[in-house]
C-alpha positions in Angstrom: 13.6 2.0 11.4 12.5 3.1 15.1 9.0 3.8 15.9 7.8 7.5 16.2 6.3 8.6 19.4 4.3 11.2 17.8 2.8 8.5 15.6 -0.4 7.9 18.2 -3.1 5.4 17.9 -5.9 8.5 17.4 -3.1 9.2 14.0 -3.2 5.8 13.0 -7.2 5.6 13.0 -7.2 8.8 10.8 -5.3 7.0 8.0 -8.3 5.8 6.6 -6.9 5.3 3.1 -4.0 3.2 2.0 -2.1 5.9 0.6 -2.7 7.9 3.9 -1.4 4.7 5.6 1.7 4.4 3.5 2.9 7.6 4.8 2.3 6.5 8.3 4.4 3.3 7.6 7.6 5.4 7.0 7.9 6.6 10.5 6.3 3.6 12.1 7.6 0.4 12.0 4.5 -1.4 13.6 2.6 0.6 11.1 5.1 -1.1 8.4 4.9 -4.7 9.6 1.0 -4.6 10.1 1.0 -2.8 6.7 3.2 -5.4 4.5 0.1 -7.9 7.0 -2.5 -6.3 5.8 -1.6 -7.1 2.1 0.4 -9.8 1.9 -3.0 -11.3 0.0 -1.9 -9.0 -2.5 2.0 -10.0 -2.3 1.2 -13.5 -3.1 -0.8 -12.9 -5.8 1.8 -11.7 -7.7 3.9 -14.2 -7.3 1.5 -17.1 -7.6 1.2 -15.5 -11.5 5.1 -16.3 -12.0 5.5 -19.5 -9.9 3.7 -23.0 -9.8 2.2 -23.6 -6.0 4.2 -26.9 -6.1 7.7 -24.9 -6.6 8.1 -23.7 -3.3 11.9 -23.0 -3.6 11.3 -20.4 -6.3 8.0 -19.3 -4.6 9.3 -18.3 -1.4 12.5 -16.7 -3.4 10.0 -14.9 -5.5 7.8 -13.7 -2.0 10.9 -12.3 -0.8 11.5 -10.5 -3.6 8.0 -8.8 -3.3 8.2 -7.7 0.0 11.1 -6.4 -0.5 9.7 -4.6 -3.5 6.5 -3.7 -1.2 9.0 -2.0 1.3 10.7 -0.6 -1.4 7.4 1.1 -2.8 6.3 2.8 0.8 9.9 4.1 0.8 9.9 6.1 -2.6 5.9 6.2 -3.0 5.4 10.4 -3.9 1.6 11.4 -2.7 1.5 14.0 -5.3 2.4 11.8 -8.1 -1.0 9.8 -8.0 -2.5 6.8 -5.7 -0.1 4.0 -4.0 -2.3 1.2 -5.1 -0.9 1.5 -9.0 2.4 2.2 -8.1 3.5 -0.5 -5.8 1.8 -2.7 -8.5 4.0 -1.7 -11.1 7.5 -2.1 -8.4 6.3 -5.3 -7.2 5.6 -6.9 -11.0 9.3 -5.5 -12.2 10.7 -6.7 -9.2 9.7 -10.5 -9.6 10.0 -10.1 -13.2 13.7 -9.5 -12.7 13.7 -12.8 -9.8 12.1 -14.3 -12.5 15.0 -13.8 -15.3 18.1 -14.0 -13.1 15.9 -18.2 -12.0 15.4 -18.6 -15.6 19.1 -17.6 -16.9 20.3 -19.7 -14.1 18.2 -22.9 -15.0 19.4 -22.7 -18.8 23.0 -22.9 -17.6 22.3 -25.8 -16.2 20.2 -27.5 -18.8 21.9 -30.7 -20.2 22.3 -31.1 -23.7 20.3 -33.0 -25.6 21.1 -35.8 -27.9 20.5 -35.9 -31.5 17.6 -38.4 -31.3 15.9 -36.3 -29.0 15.7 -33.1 -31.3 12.0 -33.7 -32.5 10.8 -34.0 -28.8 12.9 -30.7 -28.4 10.9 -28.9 -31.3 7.3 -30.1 -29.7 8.2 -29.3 -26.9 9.4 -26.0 -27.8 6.4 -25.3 -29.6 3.8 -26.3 -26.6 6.0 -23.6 -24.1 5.8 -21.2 -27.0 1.4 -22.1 -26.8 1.7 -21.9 -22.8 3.3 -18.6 -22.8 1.1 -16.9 -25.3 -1.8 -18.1 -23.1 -0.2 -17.0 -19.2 0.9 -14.0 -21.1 -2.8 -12.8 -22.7 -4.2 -14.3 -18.8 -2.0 -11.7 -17.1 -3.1 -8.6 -19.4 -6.3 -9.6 -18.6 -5.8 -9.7 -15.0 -3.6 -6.1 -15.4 -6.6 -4.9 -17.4 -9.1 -6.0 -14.7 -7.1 -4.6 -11.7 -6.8 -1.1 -14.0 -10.1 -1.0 -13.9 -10.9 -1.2 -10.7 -8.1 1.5 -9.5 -9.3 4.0 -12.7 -13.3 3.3 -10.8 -12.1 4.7 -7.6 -9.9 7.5 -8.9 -13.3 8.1 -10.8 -15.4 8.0 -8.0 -13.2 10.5 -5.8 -14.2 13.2 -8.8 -18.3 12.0 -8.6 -18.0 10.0 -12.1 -18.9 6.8 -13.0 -17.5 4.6 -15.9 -21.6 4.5 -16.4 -21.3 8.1 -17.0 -17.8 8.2 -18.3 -19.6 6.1 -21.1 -22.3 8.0 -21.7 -20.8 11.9 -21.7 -17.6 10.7 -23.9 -17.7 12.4 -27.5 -18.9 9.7 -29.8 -17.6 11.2 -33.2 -14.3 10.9 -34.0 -13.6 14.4 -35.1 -14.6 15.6 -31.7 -12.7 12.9 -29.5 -9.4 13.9 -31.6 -10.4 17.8 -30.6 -10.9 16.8 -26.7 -7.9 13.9 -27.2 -5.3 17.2 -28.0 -7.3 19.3 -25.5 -5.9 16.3 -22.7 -2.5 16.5 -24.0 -2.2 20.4 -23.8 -3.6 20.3 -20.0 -0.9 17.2 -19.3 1.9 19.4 -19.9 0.7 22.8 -18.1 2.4 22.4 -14.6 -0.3 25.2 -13.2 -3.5 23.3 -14.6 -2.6 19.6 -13.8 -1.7 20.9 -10.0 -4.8 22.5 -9.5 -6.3 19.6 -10.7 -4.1 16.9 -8.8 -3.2 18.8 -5.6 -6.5 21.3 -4.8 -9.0 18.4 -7.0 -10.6 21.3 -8.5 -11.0 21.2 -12.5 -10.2 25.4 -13.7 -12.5 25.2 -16.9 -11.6 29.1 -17.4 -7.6 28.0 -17.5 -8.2 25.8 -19.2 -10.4 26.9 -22.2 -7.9 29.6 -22.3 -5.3 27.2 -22.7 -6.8 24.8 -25.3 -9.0 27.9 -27.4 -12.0 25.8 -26.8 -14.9 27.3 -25.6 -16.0 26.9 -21.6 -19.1 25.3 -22.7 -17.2 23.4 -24.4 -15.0 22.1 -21.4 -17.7 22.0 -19.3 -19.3 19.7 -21.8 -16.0 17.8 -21.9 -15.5 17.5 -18.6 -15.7 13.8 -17.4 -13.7 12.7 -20.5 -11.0 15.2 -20.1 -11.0 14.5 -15.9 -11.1 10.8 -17.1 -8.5 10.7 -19.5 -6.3 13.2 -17.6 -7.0 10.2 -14.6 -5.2 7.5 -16.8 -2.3 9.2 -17.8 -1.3 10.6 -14.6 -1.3 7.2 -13.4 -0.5 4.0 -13.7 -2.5 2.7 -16.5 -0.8 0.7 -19.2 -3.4 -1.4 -20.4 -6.0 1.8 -20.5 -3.7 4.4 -21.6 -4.0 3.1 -25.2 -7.8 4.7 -24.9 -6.4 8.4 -24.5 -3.8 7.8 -27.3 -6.5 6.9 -29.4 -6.1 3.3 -29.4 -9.4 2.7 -28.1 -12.8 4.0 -29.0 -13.1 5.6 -26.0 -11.5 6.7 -22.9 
């Protein structure tokens, strides 16, 4: 991938956010390689959740994977369809996931059988990996959960909200979160509303009271939540999506 000319130092200083940056790296390849430098932090921790430190064979295997997944992410990553940050998270995890099951299919091909006498150690055994991966499994949604968090805060803060104030202005009783909960999933599927909202970040509370027959006090009211929720499931938010389904108490 040649360098751009018209990619200029004074451009590169302007990309002040990492999605801005992305789109920089597409027609730059300097901008690429300090890019994939600037978060290779990132790239290992991934794989250090799916590899021991002491296997470096499968660690460096796995590292290539990411960065490959990383490169792969800047290539296809669509500006309009949310933030980078959740996105190249989700590429890079099935990526290494996949590394992860093509090692694993290939290391019980070559497992030697086991003798009769042995089957007892083979049960306790079986049952501690069963234990281990229950426990790296609940770890890693926690981690997910945490990192969610963290993204859904600064998609937040880009609209002036808090999760302080998210907290506060949600509706607390259930008949009026389930009112506000259908309100979210009308506006999700109005192409009009959720481009004003994504592409012009302005929040139509006419369109969308029209919309939803609610009142615009009512949306008005409603607005963090609705914003909030709206936030989640344009994105990339697994863990926190289960809140705007109703699988949470609040969003």
């Amino acid at each position: 991938m040649p360098d751009n000319s018209d990619i200029t130092k004074e451009n590169m200083e302007q990309a002040d956010s990492l999605d801005s940056r992305v789109l920089m790296a597409r027609q730059s390849e300097g901008e690429m390689e300090r890019l994939i430098k600037d978060y290779m932090p990132f790239i290992d921790s991934r794989v250090a959740r799916y590899c021991s430190q002491n296997d470096y064979d499968r660690r460096d295997d796995l590292q290539s994977v990411a960065m490959m997944a990383f490169y792969e992410a800047v290539q296809k990553y669509d500006i309009d369809k949310g933030h980078f940050y959740p996105f190249v998270n989700q590429v890079v995890r099935a990526r290494i996931i996949d590394g992860v099951r093509r090692a694993y299919a290939f290391d019980e091909q070559t497992i030697p059988l086991e003798t009769e006498d042995d089957d007892q150690q083979q049960a306790d055994n079986s049952n501690i990996n069963e234990e281990s991966i229950r426990f790296h499994d609940a770890k890693r949604r926690q981690e997910e959960l945490v990192e969610e968090i963290e993204q859904f805060k600064v998609e937040l803060a880009a609209w002036g909200i808090t999760l302080e104030t998210l907290t506060k202005q949600s509706p607390k009783h259930k008949k009026l979160l389930e009112t506000y909960r259908g309100a979210v999933v009308k506006i999700s599927s109005n192409h009009d509303i959720t481009q004003t909202i994504q592409l012009k970040r302005y929040f139509p509370v006419k369109a969308i009271s029209e919309l939803t027959e609610l009142p615009q006090k009512n949306i008005e009211r409603a607005r963090t939540f609705i914003l909030a929720s709206l936030i989640i499931k344009f994105g990339d938010y697994s863990h926190l999506s289960d809140y705007v389904r109703g699988g949470g108490e609040c969003a």
